[in-house]
C-alpha positions as CSV (number, residue, x, y, z in Angstrom):
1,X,-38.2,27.8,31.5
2,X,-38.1,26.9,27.7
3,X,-35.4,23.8,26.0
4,X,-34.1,27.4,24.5
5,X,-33.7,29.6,27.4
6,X,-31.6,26.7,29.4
7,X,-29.9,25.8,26.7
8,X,-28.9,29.6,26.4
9,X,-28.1,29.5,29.7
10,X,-26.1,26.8,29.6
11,X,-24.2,28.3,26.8
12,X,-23.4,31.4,29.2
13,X,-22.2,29.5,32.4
14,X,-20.6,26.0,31.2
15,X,-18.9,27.4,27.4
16,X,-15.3,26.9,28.7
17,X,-16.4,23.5,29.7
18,X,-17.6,22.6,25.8
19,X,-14.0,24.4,25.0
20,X,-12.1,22.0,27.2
21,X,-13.5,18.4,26.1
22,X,-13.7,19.7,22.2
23,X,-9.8,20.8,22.8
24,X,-8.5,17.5,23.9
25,X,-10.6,15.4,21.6
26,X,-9.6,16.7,18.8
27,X,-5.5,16.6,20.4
28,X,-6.4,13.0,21.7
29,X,-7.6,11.9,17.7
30,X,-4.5,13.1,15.9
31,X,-2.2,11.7,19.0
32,X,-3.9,8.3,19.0
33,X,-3.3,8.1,15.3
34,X,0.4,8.9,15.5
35,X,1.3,6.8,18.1
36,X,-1.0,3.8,17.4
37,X,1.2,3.9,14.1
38,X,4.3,2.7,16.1
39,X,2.3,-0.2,17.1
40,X,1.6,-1.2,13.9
41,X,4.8,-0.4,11.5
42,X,6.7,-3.2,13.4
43,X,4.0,-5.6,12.3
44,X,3.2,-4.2,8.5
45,X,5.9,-2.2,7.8
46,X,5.9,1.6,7.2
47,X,3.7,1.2,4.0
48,X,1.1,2.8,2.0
49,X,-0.9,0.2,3.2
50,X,-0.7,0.4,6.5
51,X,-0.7,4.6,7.0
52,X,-3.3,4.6,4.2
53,X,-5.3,2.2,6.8
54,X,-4.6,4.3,9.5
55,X,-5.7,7.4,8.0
56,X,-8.6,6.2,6.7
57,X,-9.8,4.3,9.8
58,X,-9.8,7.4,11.6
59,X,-11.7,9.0,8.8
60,X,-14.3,6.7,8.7
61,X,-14.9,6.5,12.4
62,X,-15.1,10.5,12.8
63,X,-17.7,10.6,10.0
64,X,-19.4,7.9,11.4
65,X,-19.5,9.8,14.7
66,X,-20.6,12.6,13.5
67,X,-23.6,10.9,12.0
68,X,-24.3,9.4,15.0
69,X,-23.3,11.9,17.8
70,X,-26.2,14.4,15.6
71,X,-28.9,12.5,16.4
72,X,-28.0,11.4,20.0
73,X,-27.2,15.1,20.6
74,X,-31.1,16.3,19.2
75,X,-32.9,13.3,21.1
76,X,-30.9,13.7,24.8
77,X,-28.7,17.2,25.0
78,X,-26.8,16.4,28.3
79,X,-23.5,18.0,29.3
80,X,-23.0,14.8,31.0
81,X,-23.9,12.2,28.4
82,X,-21.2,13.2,26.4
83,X,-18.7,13.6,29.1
84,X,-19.5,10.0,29.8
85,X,-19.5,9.1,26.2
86,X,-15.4,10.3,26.5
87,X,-15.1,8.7,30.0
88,X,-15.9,5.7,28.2
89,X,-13.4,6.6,25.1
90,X,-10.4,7.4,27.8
91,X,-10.9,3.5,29.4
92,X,-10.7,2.0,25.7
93,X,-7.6,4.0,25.1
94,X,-5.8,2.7,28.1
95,X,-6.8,-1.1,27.6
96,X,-5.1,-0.5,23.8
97,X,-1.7,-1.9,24.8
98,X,-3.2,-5.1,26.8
99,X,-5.5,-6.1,23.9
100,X,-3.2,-4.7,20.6
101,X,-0.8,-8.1,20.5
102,X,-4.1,-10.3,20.5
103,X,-6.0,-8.4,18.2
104,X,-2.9,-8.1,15.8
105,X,-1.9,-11.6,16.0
106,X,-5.7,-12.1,15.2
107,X,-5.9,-9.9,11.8
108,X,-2.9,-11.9,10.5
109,X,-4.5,-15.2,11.3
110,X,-7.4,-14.4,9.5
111,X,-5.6,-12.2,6.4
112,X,-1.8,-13.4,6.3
113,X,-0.1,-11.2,4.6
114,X,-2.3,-9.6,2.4
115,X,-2.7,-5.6,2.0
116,X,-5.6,-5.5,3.8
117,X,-4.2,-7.1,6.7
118,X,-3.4,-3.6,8.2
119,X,-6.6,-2.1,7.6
120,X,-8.4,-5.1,9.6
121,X,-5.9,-4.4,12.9
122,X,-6.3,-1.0,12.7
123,X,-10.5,-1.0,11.9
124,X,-10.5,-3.5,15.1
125,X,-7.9,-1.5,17.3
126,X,-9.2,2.4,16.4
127,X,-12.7,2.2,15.0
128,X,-14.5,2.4,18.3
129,X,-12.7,5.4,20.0
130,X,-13.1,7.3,16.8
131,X,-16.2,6.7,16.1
132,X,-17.0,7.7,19.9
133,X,-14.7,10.9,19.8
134,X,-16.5,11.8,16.7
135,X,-19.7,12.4,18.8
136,X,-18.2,15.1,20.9
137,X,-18.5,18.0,17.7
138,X,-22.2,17.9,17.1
139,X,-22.9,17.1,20.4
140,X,-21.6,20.0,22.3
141,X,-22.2,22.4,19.0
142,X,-26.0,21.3,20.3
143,X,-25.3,22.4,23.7
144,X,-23.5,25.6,22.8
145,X,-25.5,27.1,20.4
146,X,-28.3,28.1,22.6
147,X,-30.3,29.7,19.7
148,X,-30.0,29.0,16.2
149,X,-29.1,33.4,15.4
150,X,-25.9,32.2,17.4
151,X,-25.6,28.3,15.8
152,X,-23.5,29.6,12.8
153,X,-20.6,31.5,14.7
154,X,-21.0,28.5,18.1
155,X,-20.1,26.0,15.6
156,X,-17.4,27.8,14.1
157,X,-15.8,29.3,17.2
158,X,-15.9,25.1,18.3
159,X,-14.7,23.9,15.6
160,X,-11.7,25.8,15.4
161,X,-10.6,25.2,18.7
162,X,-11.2,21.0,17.5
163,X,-8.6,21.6,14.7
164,X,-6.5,24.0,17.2
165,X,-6.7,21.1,19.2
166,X,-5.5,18.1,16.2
167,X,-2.8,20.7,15.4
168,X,-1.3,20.8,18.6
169,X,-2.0,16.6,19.7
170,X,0.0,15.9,16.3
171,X,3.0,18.6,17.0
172,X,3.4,17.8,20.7
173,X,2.8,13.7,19.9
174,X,5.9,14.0,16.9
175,X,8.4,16.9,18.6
176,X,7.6,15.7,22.3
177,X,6.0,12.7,23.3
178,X,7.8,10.1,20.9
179,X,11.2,11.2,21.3
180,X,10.8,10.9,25.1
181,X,8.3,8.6,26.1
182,X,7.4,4.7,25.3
183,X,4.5,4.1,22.8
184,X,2.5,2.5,25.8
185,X,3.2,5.4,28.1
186,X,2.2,7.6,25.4
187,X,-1.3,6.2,25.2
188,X,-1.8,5.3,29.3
189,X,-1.3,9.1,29.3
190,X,-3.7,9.9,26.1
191,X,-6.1,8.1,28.1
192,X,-5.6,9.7,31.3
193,X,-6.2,13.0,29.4
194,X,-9.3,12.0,27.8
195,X,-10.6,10.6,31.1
196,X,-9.7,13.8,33.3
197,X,-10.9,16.7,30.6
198,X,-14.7,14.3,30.9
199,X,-15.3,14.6,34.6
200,X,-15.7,18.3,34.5
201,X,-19.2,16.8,33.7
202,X,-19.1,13.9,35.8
203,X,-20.0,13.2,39.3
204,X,-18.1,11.9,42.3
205,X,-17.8,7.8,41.1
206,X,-16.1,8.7,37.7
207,X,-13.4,10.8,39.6
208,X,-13.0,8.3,42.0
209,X,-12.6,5.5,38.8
210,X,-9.9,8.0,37.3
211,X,-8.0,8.0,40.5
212,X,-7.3,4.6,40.8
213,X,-6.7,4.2,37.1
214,X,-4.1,7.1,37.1
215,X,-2.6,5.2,40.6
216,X,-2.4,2.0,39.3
217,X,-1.0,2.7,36.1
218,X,2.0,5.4,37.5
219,X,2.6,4.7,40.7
220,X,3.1,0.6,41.6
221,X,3.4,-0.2,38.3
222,X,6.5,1.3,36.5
223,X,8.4,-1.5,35.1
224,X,4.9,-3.1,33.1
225,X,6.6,-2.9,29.8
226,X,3.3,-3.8,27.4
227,X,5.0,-4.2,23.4
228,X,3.4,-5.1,19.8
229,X,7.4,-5.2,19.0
230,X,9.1,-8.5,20.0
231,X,11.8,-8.7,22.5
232,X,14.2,-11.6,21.8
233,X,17.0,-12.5,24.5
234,X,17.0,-10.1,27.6
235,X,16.3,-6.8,26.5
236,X,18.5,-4.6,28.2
237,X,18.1,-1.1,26.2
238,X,14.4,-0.3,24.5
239,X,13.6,3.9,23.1
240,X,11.2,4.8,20.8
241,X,13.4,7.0,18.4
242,X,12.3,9.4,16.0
243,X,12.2,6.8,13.3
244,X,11.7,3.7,14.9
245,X,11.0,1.3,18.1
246,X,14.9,0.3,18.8
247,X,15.9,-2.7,21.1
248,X,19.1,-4.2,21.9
249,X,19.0,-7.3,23.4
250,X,21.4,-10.3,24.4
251,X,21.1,-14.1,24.0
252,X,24.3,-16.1,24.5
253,X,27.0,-14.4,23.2
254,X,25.7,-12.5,20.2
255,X,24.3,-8.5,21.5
256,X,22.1,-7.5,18.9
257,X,20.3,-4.5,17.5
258,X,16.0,-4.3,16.8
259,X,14.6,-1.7,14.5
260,X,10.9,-2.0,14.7
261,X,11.2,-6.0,16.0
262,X,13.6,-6.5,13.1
263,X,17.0,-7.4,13.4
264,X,19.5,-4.9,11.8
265,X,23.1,-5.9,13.8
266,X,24.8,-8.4,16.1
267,X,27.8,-8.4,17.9
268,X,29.9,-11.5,19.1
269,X,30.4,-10.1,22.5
270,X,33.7,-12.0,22.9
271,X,34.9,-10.7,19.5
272,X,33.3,-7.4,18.6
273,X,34.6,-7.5,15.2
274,X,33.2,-10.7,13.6
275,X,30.2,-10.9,11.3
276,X,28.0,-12.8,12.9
277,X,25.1,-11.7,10.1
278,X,26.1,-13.8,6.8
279,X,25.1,-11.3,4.3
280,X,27.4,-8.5,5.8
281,X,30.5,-10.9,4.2
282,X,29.8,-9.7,1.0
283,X,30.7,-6.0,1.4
284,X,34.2,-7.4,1.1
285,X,33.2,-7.6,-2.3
286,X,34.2,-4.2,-2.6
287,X,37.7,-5.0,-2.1
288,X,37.6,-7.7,-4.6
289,X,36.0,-5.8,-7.3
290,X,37.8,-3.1,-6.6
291,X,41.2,-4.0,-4.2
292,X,42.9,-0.2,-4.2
293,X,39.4,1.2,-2.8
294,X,40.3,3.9,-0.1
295,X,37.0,6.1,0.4
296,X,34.5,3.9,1.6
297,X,30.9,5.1,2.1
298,X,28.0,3.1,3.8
299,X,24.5,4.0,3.7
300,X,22.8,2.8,6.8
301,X,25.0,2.7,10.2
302,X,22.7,0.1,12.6
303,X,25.6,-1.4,14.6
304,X,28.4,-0.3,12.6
305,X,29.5,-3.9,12.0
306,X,30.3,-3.4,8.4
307,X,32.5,0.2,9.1
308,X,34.3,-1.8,12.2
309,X,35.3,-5.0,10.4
310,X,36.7,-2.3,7.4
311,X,38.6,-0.2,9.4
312,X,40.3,-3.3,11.1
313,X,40.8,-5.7,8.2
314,X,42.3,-2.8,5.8
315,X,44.3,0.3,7.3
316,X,44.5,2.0,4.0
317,X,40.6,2.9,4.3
318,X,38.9,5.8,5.4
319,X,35.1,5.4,6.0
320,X,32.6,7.4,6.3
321,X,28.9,6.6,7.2
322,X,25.7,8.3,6.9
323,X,22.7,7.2,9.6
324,X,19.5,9.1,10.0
325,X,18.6,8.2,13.3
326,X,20.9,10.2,16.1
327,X,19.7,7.4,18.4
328,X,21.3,4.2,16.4
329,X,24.5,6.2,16.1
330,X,24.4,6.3,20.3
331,X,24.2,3.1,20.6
332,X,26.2,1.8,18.5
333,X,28.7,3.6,20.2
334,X,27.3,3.1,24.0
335,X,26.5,-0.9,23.3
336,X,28.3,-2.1,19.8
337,X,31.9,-0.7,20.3
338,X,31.5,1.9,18.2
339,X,35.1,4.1,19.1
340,X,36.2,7.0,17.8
341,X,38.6,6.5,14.9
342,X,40.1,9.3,12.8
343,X,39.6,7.3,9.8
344,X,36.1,7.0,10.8
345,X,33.3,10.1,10.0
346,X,29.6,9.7,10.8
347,X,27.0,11.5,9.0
348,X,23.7,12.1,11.0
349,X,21.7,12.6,8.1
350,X,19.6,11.7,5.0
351,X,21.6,9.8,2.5
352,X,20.4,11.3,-0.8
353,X,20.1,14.5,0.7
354,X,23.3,14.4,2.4
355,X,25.0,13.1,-1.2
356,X,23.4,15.7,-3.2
357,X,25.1,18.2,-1.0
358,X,28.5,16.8,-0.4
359,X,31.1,17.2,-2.6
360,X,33.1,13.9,-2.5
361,X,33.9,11.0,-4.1
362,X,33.6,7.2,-3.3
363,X,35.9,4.2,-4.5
364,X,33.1,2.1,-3.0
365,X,29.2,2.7,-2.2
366,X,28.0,0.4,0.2
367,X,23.6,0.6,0.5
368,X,22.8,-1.0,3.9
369,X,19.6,0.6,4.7
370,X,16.4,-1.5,3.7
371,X,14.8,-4.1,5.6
372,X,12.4,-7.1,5.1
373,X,9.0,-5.1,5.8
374,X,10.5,-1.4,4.6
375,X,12.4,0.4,2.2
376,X,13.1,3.9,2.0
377,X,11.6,4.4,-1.6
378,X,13.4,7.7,-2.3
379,X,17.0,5.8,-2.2
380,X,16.1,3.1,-4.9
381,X,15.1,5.5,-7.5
382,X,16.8,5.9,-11.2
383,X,17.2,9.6,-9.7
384,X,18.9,8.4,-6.4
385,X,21.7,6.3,-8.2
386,X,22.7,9.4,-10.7
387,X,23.2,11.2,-7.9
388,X,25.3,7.8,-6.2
389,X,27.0,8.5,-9.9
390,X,27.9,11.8,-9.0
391,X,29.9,10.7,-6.0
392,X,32.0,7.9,-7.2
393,X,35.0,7.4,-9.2
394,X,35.8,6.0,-12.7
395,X,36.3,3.1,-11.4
396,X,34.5,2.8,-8.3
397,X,31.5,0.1,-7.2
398,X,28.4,0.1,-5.5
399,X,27.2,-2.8,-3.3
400,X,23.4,-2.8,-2.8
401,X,21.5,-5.2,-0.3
402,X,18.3,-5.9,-1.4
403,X,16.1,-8.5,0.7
404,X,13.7,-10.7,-1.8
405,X,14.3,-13.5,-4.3
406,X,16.0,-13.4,-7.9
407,X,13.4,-16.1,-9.5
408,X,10.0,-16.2,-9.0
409,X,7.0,-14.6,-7.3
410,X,9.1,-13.0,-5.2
411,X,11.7,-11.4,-7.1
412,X,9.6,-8.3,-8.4
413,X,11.8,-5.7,-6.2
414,X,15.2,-7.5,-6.7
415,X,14.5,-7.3,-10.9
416,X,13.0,-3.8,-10.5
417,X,16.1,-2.2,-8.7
418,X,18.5,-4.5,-11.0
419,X,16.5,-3.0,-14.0
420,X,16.5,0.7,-12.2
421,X,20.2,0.6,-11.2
422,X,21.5,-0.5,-14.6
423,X,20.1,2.4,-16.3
424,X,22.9,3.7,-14.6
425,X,25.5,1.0,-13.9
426,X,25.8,-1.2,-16.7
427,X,27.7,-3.6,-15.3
428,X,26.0,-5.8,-12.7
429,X,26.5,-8.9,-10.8
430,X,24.5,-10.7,-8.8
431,X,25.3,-12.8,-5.4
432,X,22.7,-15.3,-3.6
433,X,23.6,-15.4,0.2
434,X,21.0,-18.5,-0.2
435,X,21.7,-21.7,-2.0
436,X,18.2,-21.3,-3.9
437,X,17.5,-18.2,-6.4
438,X,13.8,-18.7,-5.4
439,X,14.5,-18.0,-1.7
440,X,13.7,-14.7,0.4
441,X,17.2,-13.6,1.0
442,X,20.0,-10.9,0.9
443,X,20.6,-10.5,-2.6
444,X,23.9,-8.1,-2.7
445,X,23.9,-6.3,-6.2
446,X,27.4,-5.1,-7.1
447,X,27.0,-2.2,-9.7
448,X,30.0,0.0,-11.2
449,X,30.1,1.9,-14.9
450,X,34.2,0.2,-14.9
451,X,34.2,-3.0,-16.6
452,X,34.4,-5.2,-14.8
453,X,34.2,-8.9,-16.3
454,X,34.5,-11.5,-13.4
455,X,32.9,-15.1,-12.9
456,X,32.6,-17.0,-10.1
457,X,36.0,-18.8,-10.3
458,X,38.0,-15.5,-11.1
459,X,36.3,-14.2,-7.9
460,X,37.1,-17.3,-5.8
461,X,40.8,-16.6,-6.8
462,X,40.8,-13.4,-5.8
463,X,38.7,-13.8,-2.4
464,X,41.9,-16.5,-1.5
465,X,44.3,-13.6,-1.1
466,X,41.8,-11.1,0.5
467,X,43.0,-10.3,4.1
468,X,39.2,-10.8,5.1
469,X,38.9,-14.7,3.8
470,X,34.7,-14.6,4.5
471,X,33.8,-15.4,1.1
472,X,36.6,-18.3,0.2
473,X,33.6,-21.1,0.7
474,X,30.4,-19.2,-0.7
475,X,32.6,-18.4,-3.9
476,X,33.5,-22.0,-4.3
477,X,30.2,-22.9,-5.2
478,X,28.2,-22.2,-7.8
479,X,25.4,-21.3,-5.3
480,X,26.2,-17.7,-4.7
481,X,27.4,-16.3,-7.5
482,X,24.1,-15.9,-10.4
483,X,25.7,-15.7,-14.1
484,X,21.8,-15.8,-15.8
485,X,20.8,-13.4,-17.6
486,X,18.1,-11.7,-15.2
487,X,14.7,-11.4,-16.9
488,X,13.9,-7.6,-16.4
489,X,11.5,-7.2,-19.2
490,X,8.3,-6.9,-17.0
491,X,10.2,-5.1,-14.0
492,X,9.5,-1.4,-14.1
493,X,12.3,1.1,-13.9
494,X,11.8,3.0,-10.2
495,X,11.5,7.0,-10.3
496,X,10.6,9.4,-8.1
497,X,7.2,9.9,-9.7
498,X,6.7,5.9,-10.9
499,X,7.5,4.3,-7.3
500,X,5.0,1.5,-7.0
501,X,7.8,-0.3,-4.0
502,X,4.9,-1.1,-1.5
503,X,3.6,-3.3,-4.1
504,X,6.5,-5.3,-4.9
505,X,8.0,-5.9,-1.0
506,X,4.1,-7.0,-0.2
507,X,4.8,-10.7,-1.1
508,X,8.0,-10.4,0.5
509,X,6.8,-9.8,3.7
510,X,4.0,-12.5,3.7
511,X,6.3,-15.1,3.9
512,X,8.8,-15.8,6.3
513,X,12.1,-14.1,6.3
514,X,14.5,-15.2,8.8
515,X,18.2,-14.7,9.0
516,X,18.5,-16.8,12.0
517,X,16.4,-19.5,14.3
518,X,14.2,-16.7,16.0
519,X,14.9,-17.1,19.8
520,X,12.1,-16.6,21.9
521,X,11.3,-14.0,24.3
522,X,12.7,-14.4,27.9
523,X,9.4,-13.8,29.9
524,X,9.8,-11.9,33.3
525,X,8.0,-14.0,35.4
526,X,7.7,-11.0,38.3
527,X,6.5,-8.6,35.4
528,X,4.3,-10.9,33.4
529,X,2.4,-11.1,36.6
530,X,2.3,-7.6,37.2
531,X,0.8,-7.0,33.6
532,X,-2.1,-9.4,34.3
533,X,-2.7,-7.9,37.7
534,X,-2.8,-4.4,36.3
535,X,-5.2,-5.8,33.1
536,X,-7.5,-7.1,35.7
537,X,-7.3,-4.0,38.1
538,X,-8.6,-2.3,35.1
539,X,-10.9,-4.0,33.6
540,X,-12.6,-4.2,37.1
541,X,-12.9,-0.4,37.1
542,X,-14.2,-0.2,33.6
543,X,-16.5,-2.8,34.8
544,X,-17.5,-0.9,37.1
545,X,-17.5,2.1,34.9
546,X,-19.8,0.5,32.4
547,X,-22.8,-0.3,34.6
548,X,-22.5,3.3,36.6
549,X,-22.8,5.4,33.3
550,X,-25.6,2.5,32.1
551,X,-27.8,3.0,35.1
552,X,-27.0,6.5,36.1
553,X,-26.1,8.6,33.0
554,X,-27.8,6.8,29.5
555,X,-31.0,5.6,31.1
């Protein structure tokens, strides 16, 4: 019988087969890349730089593979070569969260805060499996098309059920899997996938391999917890949310809240109501600035510290707050002490697009919602603060905390908002929450189109006789309170279509930001040693893998 006729042949008996393992590679590429991104954010931030990493990673590997995979498939066409090839793929994927921490830690050793940091981590962590999965479309397009009269509609027919197949890894990985699941379940499972759709090719030694994977990854093992994000403290609530890894943790007295391993809120646990984060003592510069304010808005909820100290310190207020993610505004409520209040309204929503649909106005704007390694671009526009315009009074302020320095290197996205947010707000003052102006720090911006003409001493005076009393010391100093002109000449003005913010927080991030001595993480001796058990359980098995498909399959 002819290479032709049993490749026809093959084509008739074994086509659902081809169907199957060019599905779920193409589901198990797109998943891989969504979820490997929640492994890197916490590290790099939720940048340009690192999704444009990601994305082209992936790129480059497929390509690659589908260089390769062409000529493998012409020299050896075997059903089971390729389902070994993804065998192989499915044990990679499941050893990504025991190797992700070293390899990461690795990249920023080698590239400390540069832009290209990311695309190192992500080349070392992704490159292999999608180079490998890249070798499953011309490899089985080789098998299917049993004569080249059929090659044209084989390789269409296979490659639509590839993209079928992305389409439906990146809807179920976003609506399903990451709302529900841990980011190291997610890929144990993406693994398990890839490593049961392969054995439909496969003998009796890879099914018995996938066995005791699948048993000692579910079944003894269900409290491993594997994480690129740090826990500091004792973790006692973890959930990948729809925007972020969130933690809360306790050390000592303070309980506080972790958006992608960065702090956003702490609670004294014996007095719910204290700041225990310094910079969140300025938003009662609002009342100073503007001491009749009623209607009080803060972007950004995290642990609601800001809204609870408000509502107790000054019963005259009504605040509301808009938060994006559902799940911050649960546990705020389940673990920061978050009550119901009927001077209290939470928005679950997008800020600008909440504000440029709700008709009401603000005596003070508080922005809460950036952090050290992200902002959220579309809120620090020249477009964004007209529409903050819109929603305040005459004679209303707005409070902005923007993480970076207000001299030197680092002071590119403090002068580039300052410069963006005076277009609209002419008046503008400027508070330290650092003794040094060339510190990374919370720099609070208080903006207003009412003239107001304070200084630092008029301020002290007036924070004396404020029921809050946070800001009697930092006003007594010179320190926190910046009466310099601001040299804005080089900073660009931020738009929605000039938005160059990845650029300008890059040297904020490569150097260290820290609002407190960082605490480390309280190891769980019991589940430490069940994580190096389970690492060595399988890397036995792909041990053993490695040399079966060697000696039995390749040769």
């Amino acid at each position: 019988m002819s290479e032709t006729q049993t490749l026809s042949r093959f084509y008739q008996d074994k086509l659902w087969k081809l169907q199957v393992l060019t599905f779920t590679s193409g589901a198990i590429v797109m998943s891989l890349e969504i979820s490997a991104s929640r492994i890197l954010t916490p590290v790099f931030g939720s940048t340009i730089y690192m999704w444009g990493s990601l994305i082209g990673v992936i790129l480059s590997g497929l390509s690659l593979g589908y260089f390769l995979g062409g000529k493998v498939a012409d020299s050896h066409p075997r059903f089971d070569k390729i389902c070994g090839i993804v065998f192989c793929v499915g044990l990679f994927i499941v050893g990504i969260p025991f190797f992700a921490n070293p390899v990461i830690d690795f990249t920023v050793s080698v590239l400390p805060g540069t832009q290209f940091t990311p695309l190192l981590a992500t080349s070392l962590l992704l490159i292999i499996p999608s180079v490998l999965l890249g070798f499953v479309s011309p490899y089985v397009i080789k098998l299917g098309a049993g004569t080249l009269k059929k090659v044209g509609n084989i390789s269409g027919n296979l490659y639509s059920i590839a993209t079928i197949g992305s389409i439906f890894g990146t809807f179920v990985t976003v609506f399903v899997l990451i709302p529900s699941f841990a980011v190291n379940q997610i890929i144990f499972g993406l693994g398990i996938v890839l490593l049961a759709s392969s054995i439909i090719g496969l003998g009796k030694p890879p099914k018995i391999i996938l066995i005791a994977i699948f048993v000692a990854l579910v079944i003894p093992w269900a409290p491993v917890s594997i994480s690129s994000v740090p826990h500091y403290g004792t973790l006692i609530y973890e959930k990948e949310t729809l925007f972020s890894h969130l933690d809360v943790s306790e050390f000592g007295d303070n309980r506080s809240l972790y958006l992608d391993g960065i702090k956003h809120s702490s609670m004294n646990l014996h007095d719910p109501l204290d700041l225990v984060i310094d910079y969140t003592e300025y938003f009662h510069l609002a009342k100073m600035f503007n001491p009749k304010s009623v209607d009080i808005l803060f972007v950004g909820g995290g642990g609601f510290t800001g809204p609870k100290n408000f509502l107790a310190l000054y019963p005259e207020t009504k605040i509301d707050v808009i938060e994006i993610d559902a799940d911050v505004i649960d546990v705020a409520k389940k673990y920061f002490d978050l009550k119901e209040d009927s001077r209290l309204q939470i928005f679950n929503d997008d800020a600008r697009k909440h504000l440029s649909t709700f008709d009401k106005k603000y005596d003070v704007i508080v922005l809460d919602a950036y952090a050290s390694t992200y902002v959220p671009y579309h809120l620090m526009t020249h477009e964004f603060f007209q529409t903050l315009e819109k929603r305040l009074e005459s004679d209303g302020v707005v409070i902005s905390n923007i993480i970076g320095s207000i001299e030197g290197s680092n002071s590119q996205l403090v002068k580039a908002v300052y410069k963006t947010m005076k277009e609209t707000f002419p008046v503008a003052h400027v508070f330290p929450t650092e003794e040094s102006p060339r510190n990374i720090q919370n720099v609070m911006l208080v903006s207003s189109n009412h003239p107001y003409d304070f200084d630092r001493q008029t301020l002290y005076e007036i924070s004396k006789n404020n029921p809050s009393g946070y800001l009697v010391d930092e006003l007594s100093v010179d320190d926190h309170f910046y009466p310099k002109p601001i040299d804005i000449s080089e900073s660009p003005i931020i738009t929605d279509q000039r938005n160059p913010l990845e650029v300008m927080i890059n040297p904020i991030t490569s150097k260290p930001y820290v609002q407190e001595l960082q605490i480390l993480k309280e190891e769980n001796s019991s589940e430490l040693l069940s994580t190096v058990i389970l690492g060595m359980v399988l890397a036995s098995l792909s041990a053993i893998w490695l040399i079966y498909f060697k000696t039995k399959i390749w040769a």
